[in-house]
Backbone bond lengths (Angstrom), bond angles and torsions (degrees), N, CA, C in turn:
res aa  C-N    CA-C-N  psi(-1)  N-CA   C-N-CA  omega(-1)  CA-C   N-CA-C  phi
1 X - - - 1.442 - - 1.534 108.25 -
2 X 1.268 119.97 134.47 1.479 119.08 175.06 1.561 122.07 -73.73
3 X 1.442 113.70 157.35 1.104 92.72 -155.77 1.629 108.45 -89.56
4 X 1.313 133.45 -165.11 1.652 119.36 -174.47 1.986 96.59 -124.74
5 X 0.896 84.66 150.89 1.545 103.25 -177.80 1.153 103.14 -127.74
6 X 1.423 117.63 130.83 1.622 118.06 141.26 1.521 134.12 -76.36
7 X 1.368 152.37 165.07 0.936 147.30 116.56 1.911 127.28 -143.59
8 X 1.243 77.15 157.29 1.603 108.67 -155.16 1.592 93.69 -94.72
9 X 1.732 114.30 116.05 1.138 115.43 173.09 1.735 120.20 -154.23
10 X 1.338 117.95 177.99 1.275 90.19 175.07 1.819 111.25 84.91
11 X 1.357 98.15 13.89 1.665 87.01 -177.29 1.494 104.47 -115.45
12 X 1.384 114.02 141.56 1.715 132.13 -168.72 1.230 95.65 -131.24
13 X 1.507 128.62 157.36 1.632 133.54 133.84 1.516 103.38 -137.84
14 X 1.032 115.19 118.71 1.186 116.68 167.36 1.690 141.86 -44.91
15 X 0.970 121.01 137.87 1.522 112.95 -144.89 1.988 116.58 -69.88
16 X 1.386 102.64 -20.83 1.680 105.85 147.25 0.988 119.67 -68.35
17 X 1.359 143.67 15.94 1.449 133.29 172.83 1.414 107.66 -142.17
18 X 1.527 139.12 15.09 1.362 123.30 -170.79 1.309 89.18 -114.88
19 X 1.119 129.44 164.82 1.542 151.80 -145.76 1.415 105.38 76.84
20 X 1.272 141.56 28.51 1.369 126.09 -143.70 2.039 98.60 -150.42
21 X 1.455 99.25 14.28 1.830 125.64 -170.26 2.039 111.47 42.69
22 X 1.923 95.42 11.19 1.472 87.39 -175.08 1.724 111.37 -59.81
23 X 1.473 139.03 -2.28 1.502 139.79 -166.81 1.931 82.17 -87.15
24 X 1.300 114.03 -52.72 1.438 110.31 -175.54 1.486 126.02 -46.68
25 X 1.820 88.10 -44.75 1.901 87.47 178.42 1.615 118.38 -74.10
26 X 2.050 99.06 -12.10 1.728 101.78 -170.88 1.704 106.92 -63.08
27 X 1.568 100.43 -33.13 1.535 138.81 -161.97 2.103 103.92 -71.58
28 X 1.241 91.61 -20.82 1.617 89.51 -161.90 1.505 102.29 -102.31
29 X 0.834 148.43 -1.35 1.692 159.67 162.81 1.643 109.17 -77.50
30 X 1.571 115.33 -62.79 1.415 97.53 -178.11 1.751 116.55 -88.57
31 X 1.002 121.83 12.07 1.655 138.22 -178.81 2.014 91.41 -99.68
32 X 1.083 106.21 -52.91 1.532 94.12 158.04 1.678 123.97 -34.50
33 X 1.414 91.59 -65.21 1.114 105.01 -166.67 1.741 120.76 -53.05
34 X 1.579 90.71 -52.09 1.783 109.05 164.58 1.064 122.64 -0.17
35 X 1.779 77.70 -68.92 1.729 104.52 -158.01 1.308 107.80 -75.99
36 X 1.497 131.20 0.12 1.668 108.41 178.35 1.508 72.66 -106.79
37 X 1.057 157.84 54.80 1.999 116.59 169.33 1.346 88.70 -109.23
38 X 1.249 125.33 142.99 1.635 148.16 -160.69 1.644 86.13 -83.47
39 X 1.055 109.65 106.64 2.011 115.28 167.51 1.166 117.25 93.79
40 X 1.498 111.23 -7.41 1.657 110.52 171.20 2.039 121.27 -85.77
41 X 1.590 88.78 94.95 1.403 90.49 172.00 1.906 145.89 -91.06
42 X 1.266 77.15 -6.07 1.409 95.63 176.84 1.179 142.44 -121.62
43 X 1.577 157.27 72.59 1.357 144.20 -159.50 1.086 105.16 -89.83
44 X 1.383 100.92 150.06 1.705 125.95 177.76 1.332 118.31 -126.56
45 X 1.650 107.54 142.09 1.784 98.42 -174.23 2.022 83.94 -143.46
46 X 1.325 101.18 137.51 1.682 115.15 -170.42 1.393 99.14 -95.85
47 X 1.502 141.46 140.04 1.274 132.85 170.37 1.618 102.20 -134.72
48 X 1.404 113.46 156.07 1.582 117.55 176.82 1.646 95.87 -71.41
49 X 1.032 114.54 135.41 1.574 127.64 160.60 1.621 98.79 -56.58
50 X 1.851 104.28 118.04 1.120 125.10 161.36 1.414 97.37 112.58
51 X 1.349 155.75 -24.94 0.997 150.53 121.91 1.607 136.75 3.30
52 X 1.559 96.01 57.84 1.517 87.45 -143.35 2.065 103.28 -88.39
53 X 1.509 105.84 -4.87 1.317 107.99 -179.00 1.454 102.44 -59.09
54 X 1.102 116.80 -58.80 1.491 142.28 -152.43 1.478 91.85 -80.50
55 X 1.398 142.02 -23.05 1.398 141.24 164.14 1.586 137.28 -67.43
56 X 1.813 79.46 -34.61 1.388 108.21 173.91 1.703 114.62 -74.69
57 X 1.668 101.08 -20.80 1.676 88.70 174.77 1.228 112.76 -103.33
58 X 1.433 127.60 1.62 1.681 116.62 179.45 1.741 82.19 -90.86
59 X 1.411 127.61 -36.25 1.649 94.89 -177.79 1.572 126.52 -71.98
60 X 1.106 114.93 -11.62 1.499 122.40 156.40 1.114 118.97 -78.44
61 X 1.225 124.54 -10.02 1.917 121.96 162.22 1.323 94.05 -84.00
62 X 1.450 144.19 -36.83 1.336 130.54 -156.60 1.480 117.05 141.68
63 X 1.415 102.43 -26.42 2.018 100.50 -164.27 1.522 107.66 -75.12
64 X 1.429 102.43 165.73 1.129 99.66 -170.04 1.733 90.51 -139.64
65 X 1.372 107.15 163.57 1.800 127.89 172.01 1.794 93.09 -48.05
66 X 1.734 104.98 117.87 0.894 73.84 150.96 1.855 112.55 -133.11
67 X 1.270 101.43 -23.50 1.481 110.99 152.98 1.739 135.26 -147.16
68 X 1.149 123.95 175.52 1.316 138.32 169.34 1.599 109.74 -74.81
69 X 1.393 124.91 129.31 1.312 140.41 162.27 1.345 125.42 -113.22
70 X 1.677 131.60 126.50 1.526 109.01 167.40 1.729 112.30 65.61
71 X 1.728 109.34 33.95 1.284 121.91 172.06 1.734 109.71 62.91
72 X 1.085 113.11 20.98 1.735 135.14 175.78 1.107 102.28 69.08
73 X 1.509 105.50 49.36 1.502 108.40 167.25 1.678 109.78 -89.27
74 X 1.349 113.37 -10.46 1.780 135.79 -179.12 1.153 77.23 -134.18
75 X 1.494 106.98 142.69 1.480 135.42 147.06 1.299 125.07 -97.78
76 X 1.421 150.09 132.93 1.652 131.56 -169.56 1.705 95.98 -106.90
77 X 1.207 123.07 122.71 1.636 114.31 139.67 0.999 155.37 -65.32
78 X 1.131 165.82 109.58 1.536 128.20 -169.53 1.995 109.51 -132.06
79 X 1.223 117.32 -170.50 1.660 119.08 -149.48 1.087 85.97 -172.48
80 X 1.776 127.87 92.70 1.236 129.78 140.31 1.036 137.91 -45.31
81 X 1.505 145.58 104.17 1.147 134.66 -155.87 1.746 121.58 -104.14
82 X 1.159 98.48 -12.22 1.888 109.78 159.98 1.140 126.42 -143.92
């Protein structure tokens, strides 16, 4: 059986409203979710290289470097979860 991956994408806050941890609470519903799916060990979240706001909050959730995309024009994260 292959294995299941998550990823987390698709997330914006507009720039009058960030300082305000709403990317955290967007972040805390499907990381819930993650964590019950029977075989899903891994989530992934893609960021533009240089993006460092938006980098700075998947490493405070947990993710870590995990590769280069598109000559690191995308960066991949990922957050083992067992």
């Amino acid at each position: 059986m292959p294995k299941k991956i998550g990823c987390l994408n698709n997330l914006y806050v507009l720039p009058g409203y960030r300082g305000r941890r709403i990317a955290n609470m967007l972040c805390a519903s499907p990381m819930l979710w993650f964590a019950v799916v029977d075989g899903l060990h891994t989530v992934y979240v893609f960021v533009f290289s240089g993006n460092d706001s938006v980098i700075s909050l998947y490493r405070s959730l947990g993710f870590r470097y995990s590769y280069d995309m598109f000559g690191g024009f995308i960066v991949a994260y990922s957050l083992t979860l067992r």
